[in-house]
MIBATOR-330116 format. One record per residue (C-alpha): residue number from 1; residue in three letters; x, y, z. Coordinates in Angstrom, 3 decimals, padded with zeros to 6 digits, always signed. Each point is the difference from the previous one (the first is absolute). Layout:
<sites>
{i->NUM | aa->ala | u->X | v->Y | w->Z}
...
</sites>
This chain:
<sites>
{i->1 | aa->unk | u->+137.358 | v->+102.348 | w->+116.749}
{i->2 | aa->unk | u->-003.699 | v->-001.037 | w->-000.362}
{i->3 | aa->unk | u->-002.437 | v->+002.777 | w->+000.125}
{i->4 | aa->unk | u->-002.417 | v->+000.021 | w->+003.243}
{i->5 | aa->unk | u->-003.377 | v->-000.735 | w->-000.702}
{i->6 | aa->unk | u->-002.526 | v->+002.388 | w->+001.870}
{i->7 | aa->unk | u->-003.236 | v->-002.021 | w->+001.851}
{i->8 | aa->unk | u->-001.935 | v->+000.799 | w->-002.465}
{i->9 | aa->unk | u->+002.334 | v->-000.867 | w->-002.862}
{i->10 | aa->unk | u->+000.840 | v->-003.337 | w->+001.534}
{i->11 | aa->unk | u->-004.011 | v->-000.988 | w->+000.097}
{i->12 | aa->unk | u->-001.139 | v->+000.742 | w->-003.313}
{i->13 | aa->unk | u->+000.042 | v->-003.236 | w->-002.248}
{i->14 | aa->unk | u->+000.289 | v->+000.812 | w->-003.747}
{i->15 | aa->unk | u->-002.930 | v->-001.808 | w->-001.670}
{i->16 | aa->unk | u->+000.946 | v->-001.657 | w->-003.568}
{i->17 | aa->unk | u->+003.073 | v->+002.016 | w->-000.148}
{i->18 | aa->unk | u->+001.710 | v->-002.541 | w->-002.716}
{i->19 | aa->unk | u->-002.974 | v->-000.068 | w->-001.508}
{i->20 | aa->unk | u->+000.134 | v->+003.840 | w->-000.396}
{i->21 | aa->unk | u->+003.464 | v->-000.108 | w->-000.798}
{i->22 | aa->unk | u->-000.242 | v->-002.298 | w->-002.816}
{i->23 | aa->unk | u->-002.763 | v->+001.752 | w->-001.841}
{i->24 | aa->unk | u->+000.784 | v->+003.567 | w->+000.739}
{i->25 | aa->unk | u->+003.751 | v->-000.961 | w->-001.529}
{i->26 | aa->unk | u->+002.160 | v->+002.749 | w->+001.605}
{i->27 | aa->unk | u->+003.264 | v->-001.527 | w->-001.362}
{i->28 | aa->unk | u->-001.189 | v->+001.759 | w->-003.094}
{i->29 | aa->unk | u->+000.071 | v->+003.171 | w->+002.137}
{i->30 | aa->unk | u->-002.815 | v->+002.535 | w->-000.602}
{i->31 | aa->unk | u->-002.356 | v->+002.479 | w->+002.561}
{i->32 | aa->unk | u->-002.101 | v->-002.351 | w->+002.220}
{i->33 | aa->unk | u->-002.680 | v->+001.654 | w->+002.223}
{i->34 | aa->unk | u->-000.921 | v->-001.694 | w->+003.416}
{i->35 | aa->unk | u->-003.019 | v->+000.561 | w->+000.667}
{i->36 | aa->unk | u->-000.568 | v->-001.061 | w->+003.667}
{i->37 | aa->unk | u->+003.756 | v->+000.342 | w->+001.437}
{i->38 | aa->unk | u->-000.755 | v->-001.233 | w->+003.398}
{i->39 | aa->unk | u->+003.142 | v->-001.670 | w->+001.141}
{i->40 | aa->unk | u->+002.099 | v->+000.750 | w->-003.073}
{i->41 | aa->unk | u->+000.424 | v->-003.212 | w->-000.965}
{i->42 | aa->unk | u->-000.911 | v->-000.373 | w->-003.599}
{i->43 | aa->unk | u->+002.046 | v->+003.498 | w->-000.807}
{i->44 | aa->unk | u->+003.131 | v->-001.611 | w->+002.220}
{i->45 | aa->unk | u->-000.108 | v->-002.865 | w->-002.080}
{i->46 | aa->unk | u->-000.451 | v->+002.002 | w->-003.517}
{i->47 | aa->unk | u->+002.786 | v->+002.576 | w->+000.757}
{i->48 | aa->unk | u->+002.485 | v->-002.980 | w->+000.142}
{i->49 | aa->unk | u->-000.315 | v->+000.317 | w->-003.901}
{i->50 | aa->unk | u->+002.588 | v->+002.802 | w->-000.769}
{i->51 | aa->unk | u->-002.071 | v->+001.574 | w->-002.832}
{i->52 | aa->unk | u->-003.456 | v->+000.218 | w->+001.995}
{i->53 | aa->unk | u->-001.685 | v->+002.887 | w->+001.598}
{i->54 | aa->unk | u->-002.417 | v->+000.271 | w->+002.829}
{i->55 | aa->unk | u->-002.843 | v->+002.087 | w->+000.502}
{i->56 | aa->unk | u->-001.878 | v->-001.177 | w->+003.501}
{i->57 | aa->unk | u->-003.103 | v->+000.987 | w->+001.098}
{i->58 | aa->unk | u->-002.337 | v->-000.157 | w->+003.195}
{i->59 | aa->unk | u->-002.527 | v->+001.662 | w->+001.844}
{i->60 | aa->unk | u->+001.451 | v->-001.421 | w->+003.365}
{i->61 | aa->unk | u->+002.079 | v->+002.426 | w->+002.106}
{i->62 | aa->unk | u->+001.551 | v->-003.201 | w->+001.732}
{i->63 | aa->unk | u->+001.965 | v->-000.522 | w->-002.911}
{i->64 | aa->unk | u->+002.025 | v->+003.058 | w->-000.770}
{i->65 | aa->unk | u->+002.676 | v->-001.077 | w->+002.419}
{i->66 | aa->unk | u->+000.446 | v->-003.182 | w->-002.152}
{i->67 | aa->unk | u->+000.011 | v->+001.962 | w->-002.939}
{i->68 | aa->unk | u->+002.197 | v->+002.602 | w->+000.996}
{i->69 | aa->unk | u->+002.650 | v->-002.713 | w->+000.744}
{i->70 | aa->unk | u->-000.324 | v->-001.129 | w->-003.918}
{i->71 | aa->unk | u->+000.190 | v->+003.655 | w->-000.922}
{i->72 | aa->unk | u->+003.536 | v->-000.022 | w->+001.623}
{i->73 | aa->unk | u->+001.192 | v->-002.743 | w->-001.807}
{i->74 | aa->unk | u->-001.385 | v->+000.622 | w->-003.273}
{i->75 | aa->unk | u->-000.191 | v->+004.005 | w->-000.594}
{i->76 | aa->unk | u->-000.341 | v->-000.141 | w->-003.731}
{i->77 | aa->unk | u->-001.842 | v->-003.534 | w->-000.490}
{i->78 | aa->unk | u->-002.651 | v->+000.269 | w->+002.736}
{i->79 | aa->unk | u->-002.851 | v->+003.032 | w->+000.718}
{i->80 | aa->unk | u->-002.459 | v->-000.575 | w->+002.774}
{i->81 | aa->unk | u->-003.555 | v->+001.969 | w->-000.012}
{i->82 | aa->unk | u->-002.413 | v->+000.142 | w->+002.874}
{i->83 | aa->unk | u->-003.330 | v->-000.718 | w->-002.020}
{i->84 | aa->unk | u->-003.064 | v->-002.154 | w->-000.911}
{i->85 | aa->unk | u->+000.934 | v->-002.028 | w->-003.200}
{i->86 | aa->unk | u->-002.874 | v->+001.606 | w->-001.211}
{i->87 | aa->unk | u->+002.206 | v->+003.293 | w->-000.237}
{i->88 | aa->unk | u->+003.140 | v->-001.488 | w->-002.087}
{i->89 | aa->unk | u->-000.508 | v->+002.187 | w->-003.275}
{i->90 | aa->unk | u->+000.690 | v->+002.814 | w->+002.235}
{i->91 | aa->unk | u->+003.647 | v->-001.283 | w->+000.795}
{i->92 | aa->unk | u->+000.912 | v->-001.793 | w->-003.246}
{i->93 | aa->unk | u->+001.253 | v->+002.065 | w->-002.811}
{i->94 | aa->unk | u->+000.054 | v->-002.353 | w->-002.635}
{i->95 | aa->unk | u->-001.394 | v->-003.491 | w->-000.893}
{i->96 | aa->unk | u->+001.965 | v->-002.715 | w->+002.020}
{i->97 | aa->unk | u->+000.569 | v->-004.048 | w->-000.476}
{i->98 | aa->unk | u->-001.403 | v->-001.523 | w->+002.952}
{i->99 | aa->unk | u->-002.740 | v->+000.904 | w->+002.584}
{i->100 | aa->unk | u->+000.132 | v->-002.483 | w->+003.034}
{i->101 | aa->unk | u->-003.645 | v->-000.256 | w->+002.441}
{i->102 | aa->unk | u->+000.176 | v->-001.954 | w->+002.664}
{i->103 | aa->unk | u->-003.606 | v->+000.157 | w->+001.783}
{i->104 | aa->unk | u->-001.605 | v->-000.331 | w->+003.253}
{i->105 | aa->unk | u->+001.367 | v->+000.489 | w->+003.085}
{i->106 | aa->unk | u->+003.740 | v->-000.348 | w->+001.191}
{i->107 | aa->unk | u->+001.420 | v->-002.024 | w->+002.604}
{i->108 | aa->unk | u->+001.738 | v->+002.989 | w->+001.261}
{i->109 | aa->unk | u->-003.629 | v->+001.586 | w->+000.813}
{i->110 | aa->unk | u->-001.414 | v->-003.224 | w->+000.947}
{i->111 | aa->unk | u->+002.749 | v->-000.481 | w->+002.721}
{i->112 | aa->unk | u->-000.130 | v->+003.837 | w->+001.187}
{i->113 | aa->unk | u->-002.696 | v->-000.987 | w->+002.644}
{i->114 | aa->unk | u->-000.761 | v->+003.831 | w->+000.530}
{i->115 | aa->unk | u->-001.110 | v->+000.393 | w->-003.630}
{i->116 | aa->unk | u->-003.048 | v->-001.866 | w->+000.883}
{i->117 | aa->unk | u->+000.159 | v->-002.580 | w->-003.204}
{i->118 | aa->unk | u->+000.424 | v->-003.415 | w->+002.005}
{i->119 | aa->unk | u->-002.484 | v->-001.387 | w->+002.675}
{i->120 | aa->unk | u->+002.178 | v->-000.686 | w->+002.345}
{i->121 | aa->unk | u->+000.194 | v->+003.774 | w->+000.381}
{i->122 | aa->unk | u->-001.728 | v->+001.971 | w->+003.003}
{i->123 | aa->unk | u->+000.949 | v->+003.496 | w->-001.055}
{i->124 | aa->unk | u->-001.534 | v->+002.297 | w->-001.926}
{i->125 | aa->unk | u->-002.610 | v->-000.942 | w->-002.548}
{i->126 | aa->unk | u->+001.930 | v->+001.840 | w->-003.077}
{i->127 | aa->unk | u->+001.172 | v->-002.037 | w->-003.298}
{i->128 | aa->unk | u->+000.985 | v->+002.799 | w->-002.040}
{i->129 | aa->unk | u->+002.871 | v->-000.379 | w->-002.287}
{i->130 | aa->unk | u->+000.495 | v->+003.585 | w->-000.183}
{i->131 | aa->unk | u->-001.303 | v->+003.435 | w->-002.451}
{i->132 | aa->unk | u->-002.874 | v->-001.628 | w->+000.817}
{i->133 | aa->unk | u->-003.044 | v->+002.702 | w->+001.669}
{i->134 | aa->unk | u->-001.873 | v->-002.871 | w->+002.686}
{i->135 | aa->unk | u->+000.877 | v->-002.673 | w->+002.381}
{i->136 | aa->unk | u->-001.877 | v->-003.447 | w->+000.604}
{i->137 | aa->unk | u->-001.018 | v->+001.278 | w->+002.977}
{i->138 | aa->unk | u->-001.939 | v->+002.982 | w->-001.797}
{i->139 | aa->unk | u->-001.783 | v->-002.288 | w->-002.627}
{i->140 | aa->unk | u->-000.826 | v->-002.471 | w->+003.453}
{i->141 | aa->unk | u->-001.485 | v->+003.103 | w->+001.809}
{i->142 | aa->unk | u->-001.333 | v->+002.062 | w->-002.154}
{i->143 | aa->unk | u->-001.567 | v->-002.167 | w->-003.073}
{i->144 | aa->unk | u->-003.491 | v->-000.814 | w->-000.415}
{i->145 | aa->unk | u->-000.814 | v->-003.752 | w->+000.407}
{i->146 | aa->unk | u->-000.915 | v->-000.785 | w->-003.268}
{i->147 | aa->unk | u->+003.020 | v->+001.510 | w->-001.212}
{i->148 | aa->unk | u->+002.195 | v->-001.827 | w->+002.145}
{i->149 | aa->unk | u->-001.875 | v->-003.115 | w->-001.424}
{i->150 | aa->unk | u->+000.565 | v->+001.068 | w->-003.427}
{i->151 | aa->unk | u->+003.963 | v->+000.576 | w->+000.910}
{i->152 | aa->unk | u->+000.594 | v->-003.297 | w->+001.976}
{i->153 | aa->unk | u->-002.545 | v->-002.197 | w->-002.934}
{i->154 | aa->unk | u->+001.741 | v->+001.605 | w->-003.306}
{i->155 | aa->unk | u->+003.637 | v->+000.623 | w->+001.471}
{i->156 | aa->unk | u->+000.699 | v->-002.401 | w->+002.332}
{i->157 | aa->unk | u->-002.201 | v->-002.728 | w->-001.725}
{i->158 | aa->unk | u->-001.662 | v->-000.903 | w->+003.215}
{i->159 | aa->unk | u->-003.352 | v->-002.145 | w->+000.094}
{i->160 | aa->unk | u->-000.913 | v->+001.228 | w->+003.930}
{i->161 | aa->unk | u->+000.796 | v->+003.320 | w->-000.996}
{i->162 | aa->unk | u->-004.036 | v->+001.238 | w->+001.055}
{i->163 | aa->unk | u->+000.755 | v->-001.823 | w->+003.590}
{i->164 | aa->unk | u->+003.329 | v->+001.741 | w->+000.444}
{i->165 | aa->unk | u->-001.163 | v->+003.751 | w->-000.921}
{i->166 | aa->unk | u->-003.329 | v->-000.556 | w->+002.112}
{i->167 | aa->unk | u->+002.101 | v->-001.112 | w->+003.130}
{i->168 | aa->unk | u->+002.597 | v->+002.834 | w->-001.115}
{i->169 | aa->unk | u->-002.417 | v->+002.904 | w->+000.313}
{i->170 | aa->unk | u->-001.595 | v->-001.484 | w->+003.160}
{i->171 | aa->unk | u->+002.877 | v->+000.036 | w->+001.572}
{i->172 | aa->unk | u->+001.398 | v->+003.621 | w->-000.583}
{i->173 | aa->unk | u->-003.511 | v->+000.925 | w->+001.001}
{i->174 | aa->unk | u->+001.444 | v->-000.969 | w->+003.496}
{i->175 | aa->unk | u->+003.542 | v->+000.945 | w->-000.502}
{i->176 | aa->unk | u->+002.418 | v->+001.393 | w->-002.404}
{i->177 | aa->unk | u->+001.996 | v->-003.066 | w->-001.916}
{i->178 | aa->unk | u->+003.727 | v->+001.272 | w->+000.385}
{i->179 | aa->unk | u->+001.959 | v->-002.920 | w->-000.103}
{i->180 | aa->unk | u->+000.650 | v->-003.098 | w->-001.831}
{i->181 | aa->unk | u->-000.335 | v->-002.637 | w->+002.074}
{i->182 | aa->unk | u->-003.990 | v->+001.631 | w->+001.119}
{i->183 | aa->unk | u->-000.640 | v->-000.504 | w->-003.806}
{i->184 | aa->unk | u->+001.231 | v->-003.370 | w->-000.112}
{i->185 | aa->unk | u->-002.450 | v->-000.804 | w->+003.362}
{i->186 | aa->unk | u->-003.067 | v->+001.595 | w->-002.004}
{i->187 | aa->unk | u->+000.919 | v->-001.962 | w->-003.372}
{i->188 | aa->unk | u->+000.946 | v->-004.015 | w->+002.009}
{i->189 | aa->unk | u->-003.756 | v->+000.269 | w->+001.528}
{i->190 | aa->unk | u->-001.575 | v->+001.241 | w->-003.436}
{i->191 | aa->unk | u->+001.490 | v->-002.349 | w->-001.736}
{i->192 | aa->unk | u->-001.012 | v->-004.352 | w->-000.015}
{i->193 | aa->unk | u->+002.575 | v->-002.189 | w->+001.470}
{i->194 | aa->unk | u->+001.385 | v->-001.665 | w->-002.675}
{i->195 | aa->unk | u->+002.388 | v->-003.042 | w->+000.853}
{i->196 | aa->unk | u->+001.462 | v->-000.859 | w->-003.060}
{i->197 | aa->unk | u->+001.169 | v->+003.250 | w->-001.445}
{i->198 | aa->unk | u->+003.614 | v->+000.914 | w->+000.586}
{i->199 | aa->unk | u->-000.492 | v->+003.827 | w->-000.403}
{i->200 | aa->unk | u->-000.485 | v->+002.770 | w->+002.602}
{i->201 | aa->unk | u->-004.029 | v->+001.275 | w->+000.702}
{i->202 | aa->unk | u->+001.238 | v->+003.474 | w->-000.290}
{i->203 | aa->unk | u->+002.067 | v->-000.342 | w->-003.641}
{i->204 | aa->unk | u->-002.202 | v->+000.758 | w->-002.139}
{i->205 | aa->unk | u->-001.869 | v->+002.627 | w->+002.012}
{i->206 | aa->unk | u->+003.555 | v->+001.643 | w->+000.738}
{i->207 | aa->unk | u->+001.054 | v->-000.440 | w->-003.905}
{i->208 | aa->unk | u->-003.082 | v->+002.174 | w->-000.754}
{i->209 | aa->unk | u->+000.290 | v->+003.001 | w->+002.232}
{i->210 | aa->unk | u->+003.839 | v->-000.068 | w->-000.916}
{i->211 | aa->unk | u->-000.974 | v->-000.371 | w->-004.002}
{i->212 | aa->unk | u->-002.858 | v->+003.188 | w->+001.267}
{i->213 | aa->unk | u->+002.355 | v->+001.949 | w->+002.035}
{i->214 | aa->unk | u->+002.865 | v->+000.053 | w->-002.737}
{i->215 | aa->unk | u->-001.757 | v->-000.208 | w->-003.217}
{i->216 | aa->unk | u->+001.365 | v->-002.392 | w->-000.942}
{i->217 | aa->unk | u->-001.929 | v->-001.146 | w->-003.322}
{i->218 | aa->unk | u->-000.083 | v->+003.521 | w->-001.002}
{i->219 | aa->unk | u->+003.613 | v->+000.588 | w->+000.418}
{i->220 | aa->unk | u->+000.786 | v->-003.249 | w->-001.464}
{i->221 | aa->unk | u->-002.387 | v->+000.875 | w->-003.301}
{i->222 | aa->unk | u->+001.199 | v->+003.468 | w->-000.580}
{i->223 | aa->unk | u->+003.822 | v->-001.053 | w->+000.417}
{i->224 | aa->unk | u->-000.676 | v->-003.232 | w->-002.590}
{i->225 | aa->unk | u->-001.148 | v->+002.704 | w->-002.480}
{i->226 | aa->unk | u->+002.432 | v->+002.352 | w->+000.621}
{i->227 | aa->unk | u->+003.125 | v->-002.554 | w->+000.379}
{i->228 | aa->unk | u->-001.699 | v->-000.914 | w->-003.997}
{i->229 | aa->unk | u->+000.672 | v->+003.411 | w->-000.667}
{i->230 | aa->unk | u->+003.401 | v->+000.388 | w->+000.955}
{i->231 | aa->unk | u->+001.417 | v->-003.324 | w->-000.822}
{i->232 | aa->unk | u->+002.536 | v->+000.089 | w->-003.626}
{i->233 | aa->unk | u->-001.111 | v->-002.003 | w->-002.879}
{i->234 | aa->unk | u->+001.030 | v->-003.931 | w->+001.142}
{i->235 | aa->unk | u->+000.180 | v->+001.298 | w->+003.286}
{i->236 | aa->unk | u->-001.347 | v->-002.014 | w->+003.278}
{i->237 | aa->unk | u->-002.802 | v->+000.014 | w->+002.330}
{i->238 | aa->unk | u->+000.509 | v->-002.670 | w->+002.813}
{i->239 | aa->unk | u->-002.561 | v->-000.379 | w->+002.584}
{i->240 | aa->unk | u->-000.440 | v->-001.944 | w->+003.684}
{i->241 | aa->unk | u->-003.536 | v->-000.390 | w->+000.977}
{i->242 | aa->unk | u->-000.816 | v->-001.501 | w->+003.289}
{i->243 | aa->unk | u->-004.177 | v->-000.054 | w->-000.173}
{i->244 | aa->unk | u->-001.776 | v->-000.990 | w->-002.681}
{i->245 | aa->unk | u->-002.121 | v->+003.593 | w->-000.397}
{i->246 | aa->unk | u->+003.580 | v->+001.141 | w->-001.020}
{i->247 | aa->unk | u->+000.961 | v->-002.631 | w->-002.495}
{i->248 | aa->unk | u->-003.499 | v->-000.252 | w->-001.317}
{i->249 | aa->unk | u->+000.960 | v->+004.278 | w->-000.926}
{i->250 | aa->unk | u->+003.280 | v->-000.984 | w->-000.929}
{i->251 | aa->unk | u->-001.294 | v->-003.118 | w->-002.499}
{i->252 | aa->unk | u->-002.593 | v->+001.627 | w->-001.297}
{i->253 | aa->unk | u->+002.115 | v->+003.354 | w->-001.447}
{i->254 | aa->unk | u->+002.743 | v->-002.088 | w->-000.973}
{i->255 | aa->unk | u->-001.766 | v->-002.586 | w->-001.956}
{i->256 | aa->unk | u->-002.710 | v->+002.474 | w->-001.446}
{i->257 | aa->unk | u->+002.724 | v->+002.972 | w->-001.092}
{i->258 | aa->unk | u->+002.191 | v->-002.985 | w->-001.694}
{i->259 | aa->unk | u->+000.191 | v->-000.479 | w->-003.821}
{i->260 | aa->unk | u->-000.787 | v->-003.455 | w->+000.598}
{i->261 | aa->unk | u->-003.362 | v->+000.555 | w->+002.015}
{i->262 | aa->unk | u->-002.064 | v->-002.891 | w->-001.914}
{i->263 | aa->unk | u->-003.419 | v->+002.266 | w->+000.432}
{i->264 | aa->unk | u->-000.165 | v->+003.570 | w->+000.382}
{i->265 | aa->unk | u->-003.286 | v->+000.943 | w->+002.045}
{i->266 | aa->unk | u->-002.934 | v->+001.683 | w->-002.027}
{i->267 | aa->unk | u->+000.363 | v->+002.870 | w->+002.224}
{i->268 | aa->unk | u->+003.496 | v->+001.123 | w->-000.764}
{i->269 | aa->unk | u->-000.112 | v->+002.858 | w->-002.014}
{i->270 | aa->unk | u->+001.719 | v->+000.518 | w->-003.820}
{i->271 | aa->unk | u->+003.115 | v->+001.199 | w->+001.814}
{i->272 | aa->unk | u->+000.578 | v->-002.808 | w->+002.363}
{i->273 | aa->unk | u->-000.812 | v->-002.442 | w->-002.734}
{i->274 | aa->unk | u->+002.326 | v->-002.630 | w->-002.443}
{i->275 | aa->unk | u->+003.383 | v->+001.388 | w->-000.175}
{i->276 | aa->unk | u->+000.230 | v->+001.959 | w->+002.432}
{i->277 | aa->unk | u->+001.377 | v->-001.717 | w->+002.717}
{i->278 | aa->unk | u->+002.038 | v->+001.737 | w->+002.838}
{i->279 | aa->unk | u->+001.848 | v->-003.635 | w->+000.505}
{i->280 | aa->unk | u->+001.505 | v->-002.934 | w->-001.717}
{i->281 | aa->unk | u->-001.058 | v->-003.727 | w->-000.230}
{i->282 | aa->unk | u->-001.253 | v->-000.281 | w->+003.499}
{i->283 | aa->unk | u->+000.291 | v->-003.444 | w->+001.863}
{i->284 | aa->unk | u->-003.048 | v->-000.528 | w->+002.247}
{i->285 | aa->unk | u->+001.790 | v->-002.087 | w->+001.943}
{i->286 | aa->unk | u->+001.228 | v->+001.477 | w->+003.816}
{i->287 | aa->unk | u->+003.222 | v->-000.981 | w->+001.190}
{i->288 | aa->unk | u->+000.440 | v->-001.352 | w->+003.776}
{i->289 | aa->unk | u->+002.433 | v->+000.025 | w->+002.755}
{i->290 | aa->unk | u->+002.258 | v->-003.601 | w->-000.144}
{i->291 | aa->unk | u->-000.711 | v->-002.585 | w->+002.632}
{i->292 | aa->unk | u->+003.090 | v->+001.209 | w->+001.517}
{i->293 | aa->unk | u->-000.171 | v->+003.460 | w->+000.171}
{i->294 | aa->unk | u->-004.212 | v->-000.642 | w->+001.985}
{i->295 | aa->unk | u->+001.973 | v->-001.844 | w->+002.615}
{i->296 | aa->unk | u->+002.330 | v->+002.549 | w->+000.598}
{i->297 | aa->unk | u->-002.055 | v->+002.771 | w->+000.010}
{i->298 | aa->unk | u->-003.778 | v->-001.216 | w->+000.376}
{i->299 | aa->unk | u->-001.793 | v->+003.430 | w->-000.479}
{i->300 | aa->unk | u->+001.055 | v->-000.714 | w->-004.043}
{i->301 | aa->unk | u->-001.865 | v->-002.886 | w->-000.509}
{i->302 | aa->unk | u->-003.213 | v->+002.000 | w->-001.491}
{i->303 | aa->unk | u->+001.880 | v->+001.988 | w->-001.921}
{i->304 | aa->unk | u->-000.318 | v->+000.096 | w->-003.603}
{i->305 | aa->unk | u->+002.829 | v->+001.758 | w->-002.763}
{i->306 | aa->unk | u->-001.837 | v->+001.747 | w->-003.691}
{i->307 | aa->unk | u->+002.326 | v->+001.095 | w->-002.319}
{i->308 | aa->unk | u->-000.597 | v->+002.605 | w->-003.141}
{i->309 | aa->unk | u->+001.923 | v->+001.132 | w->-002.494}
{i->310 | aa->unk | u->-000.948 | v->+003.817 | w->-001.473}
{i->311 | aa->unk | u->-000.953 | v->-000.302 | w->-003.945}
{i->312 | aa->unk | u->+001.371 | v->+002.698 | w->-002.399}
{i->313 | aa->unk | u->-003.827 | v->+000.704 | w->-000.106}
{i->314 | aa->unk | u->-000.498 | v->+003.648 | w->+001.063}
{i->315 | aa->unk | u->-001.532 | v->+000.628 | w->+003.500}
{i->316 | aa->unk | u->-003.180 | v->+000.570 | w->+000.381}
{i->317 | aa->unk | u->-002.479 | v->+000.561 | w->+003.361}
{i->318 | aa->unk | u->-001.748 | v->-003.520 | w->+000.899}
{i->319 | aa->unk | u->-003.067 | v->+001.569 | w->+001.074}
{i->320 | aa->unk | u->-001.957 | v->-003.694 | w->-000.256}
{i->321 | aa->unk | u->+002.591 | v->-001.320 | w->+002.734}
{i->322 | aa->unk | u->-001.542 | v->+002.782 | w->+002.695}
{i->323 | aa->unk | u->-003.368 | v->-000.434 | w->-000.875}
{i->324 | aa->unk | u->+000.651 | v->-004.265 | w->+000.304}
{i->325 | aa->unk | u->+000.680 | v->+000.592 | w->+003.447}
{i->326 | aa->unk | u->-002.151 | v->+003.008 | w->+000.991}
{i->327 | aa->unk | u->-001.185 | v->-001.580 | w->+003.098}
{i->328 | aa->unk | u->+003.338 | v->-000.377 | w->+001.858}
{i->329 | aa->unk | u->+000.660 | v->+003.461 | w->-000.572}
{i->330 | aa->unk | u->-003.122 | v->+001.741 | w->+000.666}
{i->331 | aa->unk | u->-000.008 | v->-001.645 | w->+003.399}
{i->332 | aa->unk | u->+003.816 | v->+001.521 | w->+000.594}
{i->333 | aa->unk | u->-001.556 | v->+003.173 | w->-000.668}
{i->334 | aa->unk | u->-001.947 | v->-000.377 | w->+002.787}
{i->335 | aa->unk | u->-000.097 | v->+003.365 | w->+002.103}
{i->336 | aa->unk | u->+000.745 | v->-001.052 | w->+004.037}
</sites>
């Protein structure tokens, strides 16, 4: 008898999942850690392996049904935490052999129109993930406009962001912005009609209150660090970026923490100099969805798969890899 799949189960496309599967190896069994559990579907498809174990994690509340259901199934192979990833050394007792990120956002938030993440929405302006302290609709409202500037320029990469904060304070001057689809109004008559472009006026504005809202790059750099920390000796990092902001982090700690970085920079200190690298050979190279897999599930197609492997190199904090990308996370610190 097949096992029903809830609504949210039954939208939630697994990006790259071979691709995890082959380099994460869980026929050789071990203690994988997924990061970003979402729909379950990269711990499903690990705790086929008989000798694997499962530690999920997410900070979404939507998800503990789903991972209750696992917990059922798999008592002793599979452990569920409600948590940022940022927080995994305070569930995981000893080093482990895989930690799985899948970034960005979800289909099953995208497709929950109440969460306020997709424009077709007209409920509440909100966007949070969850643990997190404000809503899109507070950082809309209550932000100054050269801060919203800053936040939809640096985060969401936009080149009309002055135009779009300008028109966004304006118009809360005359009304409170509550809802999605009144933000989406405010940004389509900021923005220049642009024919040949293929991508929503509001995406990049709504990827950089979400990225705000969430913290996003800050979560993403202290659980990088941290999943360093905890990983065993030969042990794997895999990440899915879906921006470039996030892959640019992503790139630039794996290839400058490798032993095979070809140029340390001047500014590393003794400790984070030659041989002291927290990973292996590093291939600059990302790995991308098949031509297949984008035309089954289209929201892959800018995705992009880094893989590390932890040295036997002793860890140390990679203070350099904050300070590289200061910016991003002075602006999430941001007080609304």
């Amino acid at each position: 008898m097949k096992t029903q799949l809830s609504s949210l189960e039954s939208t939630h496309y697994p990006v790259m999942l071979s691709e995890i599967i082959k380099f994460s190896s869980p026929e050789k069994g071990g203690i994988f850690v997924d990061c970003t559990f979402g729909g379950g579907n990269y711990s499903k498809a690990i705790l086929k392996f008989p000798n694997t174990k499962v530690i999920g994690i997410d900070r979404d509340t939507s998800v503990i049904s789903i991972a209750e259901k696992l917990k059922k199934k798999f008592k002793n192979r599979f452990d569920f935490y409600h948590l940022r990833f940022s927080q995994i050394d305070k569930v995981l007792n000893n080093r482990v052999d895989t930690i799985i990120f899948d970034l960005g956002l979800s289909s099953l938030q995208l497709n929950d129109l109440k969460r306020g993440f997709s424009f077709k929405s007209k409920d509440s302006l909100d966007m949070t993930m969850g643990l997190t302290d404000v809503s899109a609709q507070d950082a809309v409202n209550n932000l100054s406009e050269d801060k919203l500037k800053s936040i939809i320029k640096i985060l969401g990469e936009e080149k009309e962001a002055s135009k779009i904060a300008k028109n966004i304070v304006k118009s809360r001057t005359q009304k409170k912005i509550t809802k999605v689809n009144e933000l989406v109004k405010i940004i389509e008559k900021s923005k220049r009609k642009n024919f040949i472009s293929k991508i929503n006026p509001s995406t990049k504005t709504f990827q950089a209150l979400r990225i705000f809202v969430n913290k996003e790059i800050t979560e993403l750099i202290n659980g990088i660090i941290i999943a360093s920390k905890m990983l065993k000796p030969g042990g794997k990092i895999l990440i899915i970026s879906f921006h470039s902001i996030e892959d640019k982090i992503v790139k630039y700690f794996f290839s400058n923490y490798s032993n095979n970085r070809s140029r340390p920079s001047r500014y590393f200190p003794e400790q984070e100099g030659k041989n002291y690298g927290l990973f292996e050979n590093f291939s600059k190279k990302a790995i991308k969805p098949s031509k297949t897999e984008v035309i089954k599930n289209n929201p892959s197609r800018s995705a992009k798969l880094r893989c590390a492997t932890r040295s036997v190199n002793k860890f140390f904090y990679p203070k350099i890899l904050l300070s590289k990308f200061k910016k991003y996370l002075n602006l999430e610190a941001t007080n609304v």
